[in-house]
N, C-alpha and C positions, 0 to 999 in steps of 0.2 A: 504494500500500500504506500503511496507516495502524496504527500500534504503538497497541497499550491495554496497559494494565495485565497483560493475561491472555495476551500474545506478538502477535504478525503478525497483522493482520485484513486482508485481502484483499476487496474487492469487500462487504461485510459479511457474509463468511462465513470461516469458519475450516476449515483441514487434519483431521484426528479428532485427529494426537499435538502440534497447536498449544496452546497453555494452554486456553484456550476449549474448544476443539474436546475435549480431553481430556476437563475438568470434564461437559461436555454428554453425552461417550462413555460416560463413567463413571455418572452419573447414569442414562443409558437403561439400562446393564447393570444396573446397581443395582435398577431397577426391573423387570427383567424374572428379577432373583433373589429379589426377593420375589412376583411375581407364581409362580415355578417351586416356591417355600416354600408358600407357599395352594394350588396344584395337589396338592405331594404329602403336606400334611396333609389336604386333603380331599375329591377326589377319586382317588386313592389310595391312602388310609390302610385302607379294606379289600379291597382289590383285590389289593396285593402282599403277599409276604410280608416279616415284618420284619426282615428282611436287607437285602434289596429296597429298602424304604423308609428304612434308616438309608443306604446308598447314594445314592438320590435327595437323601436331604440331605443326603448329605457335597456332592455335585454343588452344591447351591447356596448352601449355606454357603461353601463358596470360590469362587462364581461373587463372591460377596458383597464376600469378602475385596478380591478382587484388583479390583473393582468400585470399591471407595474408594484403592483403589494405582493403577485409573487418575486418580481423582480428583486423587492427591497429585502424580501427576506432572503435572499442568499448574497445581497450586497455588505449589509449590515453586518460587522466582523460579528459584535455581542449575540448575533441571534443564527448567524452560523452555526449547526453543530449542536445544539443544544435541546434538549426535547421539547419547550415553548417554542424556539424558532419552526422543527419542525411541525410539530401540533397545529402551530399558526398557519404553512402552509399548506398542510391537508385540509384545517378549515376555508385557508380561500378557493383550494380545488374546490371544496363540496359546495360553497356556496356559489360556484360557478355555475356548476353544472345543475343543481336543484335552480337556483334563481335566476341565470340566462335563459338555460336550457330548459327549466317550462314556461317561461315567459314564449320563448322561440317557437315551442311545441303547441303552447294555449294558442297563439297566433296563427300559423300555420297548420294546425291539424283543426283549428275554430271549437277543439272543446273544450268548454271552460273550467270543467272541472280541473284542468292543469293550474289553474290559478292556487289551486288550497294547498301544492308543494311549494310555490315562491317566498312563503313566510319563512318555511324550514331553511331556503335560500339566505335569504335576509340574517335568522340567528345563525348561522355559518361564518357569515361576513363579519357580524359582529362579535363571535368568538374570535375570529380570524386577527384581530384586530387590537382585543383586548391581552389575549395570547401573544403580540407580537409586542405590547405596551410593556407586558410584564417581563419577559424575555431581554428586552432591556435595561428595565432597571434593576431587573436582579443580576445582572449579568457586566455592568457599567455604570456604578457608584461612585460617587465625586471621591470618593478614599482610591480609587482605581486608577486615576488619571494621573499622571505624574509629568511634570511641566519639565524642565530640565531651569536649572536657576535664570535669573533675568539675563546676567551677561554671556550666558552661554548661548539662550538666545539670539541677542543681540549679532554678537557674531556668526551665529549661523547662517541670521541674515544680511547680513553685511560683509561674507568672507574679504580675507586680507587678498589685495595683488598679487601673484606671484613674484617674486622680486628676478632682475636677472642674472 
């Protein structure tokens, strides 16, 4: 097993809620929330009605959201690697795919019974969220931080010339 920057890399592949594996997870969602934004501007956009369609994009506008909150959880050194980090991103998968994904379903298949999953969506999101709150601060505590003294600063940002 070999550590990078971005958490555990394994065989040179990464877990989905490893750093890597996140950013990578994050990014495909991401990408298929803007591909679900171009479907439901246009083809779509006369198809349903506009109820319908502010719907579809509530669906991917928080496909969106939570898309870059996977991103953050394997950005975020404190929440790399940690069971809240991960926990937090399995909570935004689920509240993806429950509260995109029946919003997306309730739209396009037109039965509305898909609407009574989006709540479960919703508390996903916000464990996702609360999980990813704690994760930090249990994890990066102002006792944690450690500055290096004022003039060493100083000079770090100000290096001397080389002389010739």
């Amino acid at each position: 097993m070999m550590e990078s920057a971005w958490g555990s890399v394994s065989s040179g592949s990464a877990s989905a809620s490893s750093g890597s594996g996140a950013v990578a997870s994050g990014a495909f969602v991401a990408m298929l929330a803007v591909a679900a934004g171009a479907f439901g501007a246009h083809a779509l956009k006369g198809r349903l009605s506009p109820d319908d369609l502010a719907i579809f994009e509530t669906a991917a506008r928080y496909q969106m959201y939570h898309a870059l909150a996977l991103i953050v959880t394997g950005l975020v050194p404190r929440c790399r690697g940690t069971a809240c980090g991960r926990a937090a991103f399995w909570s935004f998968v689920a509240g993806i795919v429950l509260f995109s994904g029946s919003l997306y379903a309730l739209v396009l298949s037109g039965e509305r019974r898909w609407g009574a999953v989006t709540p479960l969506g919703g508390a996903a999101f916000m464990l996702g969220w609360l999980l990813l709150g704690i994760s930090a601060i249990r994890r990066c505590r102002a006792s944690d931080v450690r500055l290096p003294p004022r003039a060493a600063r100083r000079a770090d940002a100000h290096p001397a010339e080389p002389r010739p």
